[in-house]
N, C-alpha and C positions, 0 to 999 in steps of 0.2 A: 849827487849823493845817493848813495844805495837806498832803497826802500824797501824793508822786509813787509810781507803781510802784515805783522805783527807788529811791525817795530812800533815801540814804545821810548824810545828814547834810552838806547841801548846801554850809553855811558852810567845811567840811574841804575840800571840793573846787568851791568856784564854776565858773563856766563865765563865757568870755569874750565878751559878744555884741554883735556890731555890727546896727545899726536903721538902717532906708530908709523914712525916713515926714516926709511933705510935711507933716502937720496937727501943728504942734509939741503943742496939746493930746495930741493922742492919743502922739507919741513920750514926750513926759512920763510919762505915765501908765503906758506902758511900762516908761520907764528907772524909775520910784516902785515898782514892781510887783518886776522881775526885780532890783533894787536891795533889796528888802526883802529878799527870799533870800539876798541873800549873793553874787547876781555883779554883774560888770563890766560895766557897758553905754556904750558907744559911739553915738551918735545921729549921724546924716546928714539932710539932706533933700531931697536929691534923687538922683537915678541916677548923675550924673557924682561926687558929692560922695562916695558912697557907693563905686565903684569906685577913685577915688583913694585914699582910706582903707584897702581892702585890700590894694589893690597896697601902700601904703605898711608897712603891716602887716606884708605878708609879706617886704619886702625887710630888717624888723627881723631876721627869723630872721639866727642866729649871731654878732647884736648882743645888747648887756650886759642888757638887757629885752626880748628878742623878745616880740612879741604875737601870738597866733594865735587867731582866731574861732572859736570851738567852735561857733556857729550865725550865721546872718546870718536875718535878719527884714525881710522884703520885703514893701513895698506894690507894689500893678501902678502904680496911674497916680497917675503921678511928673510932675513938671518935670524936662526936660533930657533923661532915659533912661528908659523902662518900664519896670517890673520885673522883664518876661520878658526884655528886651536887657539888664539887670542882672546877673539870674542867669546866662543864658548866658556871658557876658562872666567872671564869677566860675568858671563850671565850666571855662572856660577855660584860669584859673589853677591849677585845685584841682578836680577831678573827682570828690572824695570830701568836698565841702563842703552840710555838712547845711543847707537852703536851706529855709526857713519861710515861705509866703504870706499876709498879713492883707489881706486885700483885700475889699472892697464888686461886686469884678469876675473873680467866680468863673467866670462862661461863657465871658466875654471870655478869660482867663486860660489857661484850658483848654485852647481852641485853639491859644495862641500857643506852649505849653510841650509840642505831641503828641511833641517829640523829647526828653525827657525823663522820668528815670525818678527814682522816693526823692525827690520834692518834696512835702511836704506845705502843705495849702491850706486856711487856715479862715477861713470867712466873715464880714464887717463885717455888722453891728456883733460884737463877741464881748465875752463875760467875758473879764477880763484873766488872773482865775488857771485860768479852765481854757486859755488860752493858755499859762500860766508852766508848767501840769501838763505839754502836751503837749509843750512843748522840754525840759523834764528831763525826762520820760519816754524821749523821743526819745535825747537826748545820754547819757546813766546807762545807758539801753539797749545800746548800745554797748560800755561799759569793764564793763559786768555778765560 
């Protein structure tokens, strides 16, 4: 069984995560992965589709289910919107939104994000569960 730094007994406390990934294989594999844990996963696939869904998200707050993303997981190169105009777009909304990069376009990436700070960035191809380690590590870090 996976063991986050963190972990707390993750089922007790899932996390809500919204996904920005053009290759539905690989968002699958995602949502199967942070699904087996015990959270919530949201899929998008592209930039525009992805930014709707949170704004939509967040306009739930003070409705009878508000949703609120505890991580967003970003691919860079998207159809419609990057993932650097994604994220920006997103810290726009939420300045204190934990912002996860899976991308194959880690240099490219780099540069586009120098005004940014607390984005973490792991490289295509990746293990899925040392992905799932690093956002509950990440998020449980946090409420620790």
């Amino acid at each position: 069984m996976l063991e986050s730094t963190y972990y707390i007994g993750v089922k007790d406390l899932p996390m809500n995560i919204l996904i920005a990934e053009d290759e539905k294989d690989v968002a699958e594999q995602y949502r199967m992965g942070f699904e087996d844990r015990g959270h919530k996963v949201k899929i998008t696939h592209n930039g525009v589709e992805c930014i709707n869904e949170y704004r939509r998200a967040r306009q739930s707050l003070g409705g009878k289910e508000p949703i609120i993303y505890d991580v967003v997981i970003i691919d860079h190169n998207m159809p419609l919107k990057n993932g650097a105009k994604l994220a920006e777009e997103i810290r726009q909304i939420n300045p204190e939104q934990i912002i996860v990069f899976a991308t194959a376009y880690g240099n490219n990436l780099i540069m586009d994000l120098q005004n940014f700070e607390d984005i973490d960035i792991v490289a295509k191809p990746l293990s899925i569960m040392n992905l799932i380690k690093m956002v509950e590590d990440r998020h449980y870090a946090i409420l620790a």
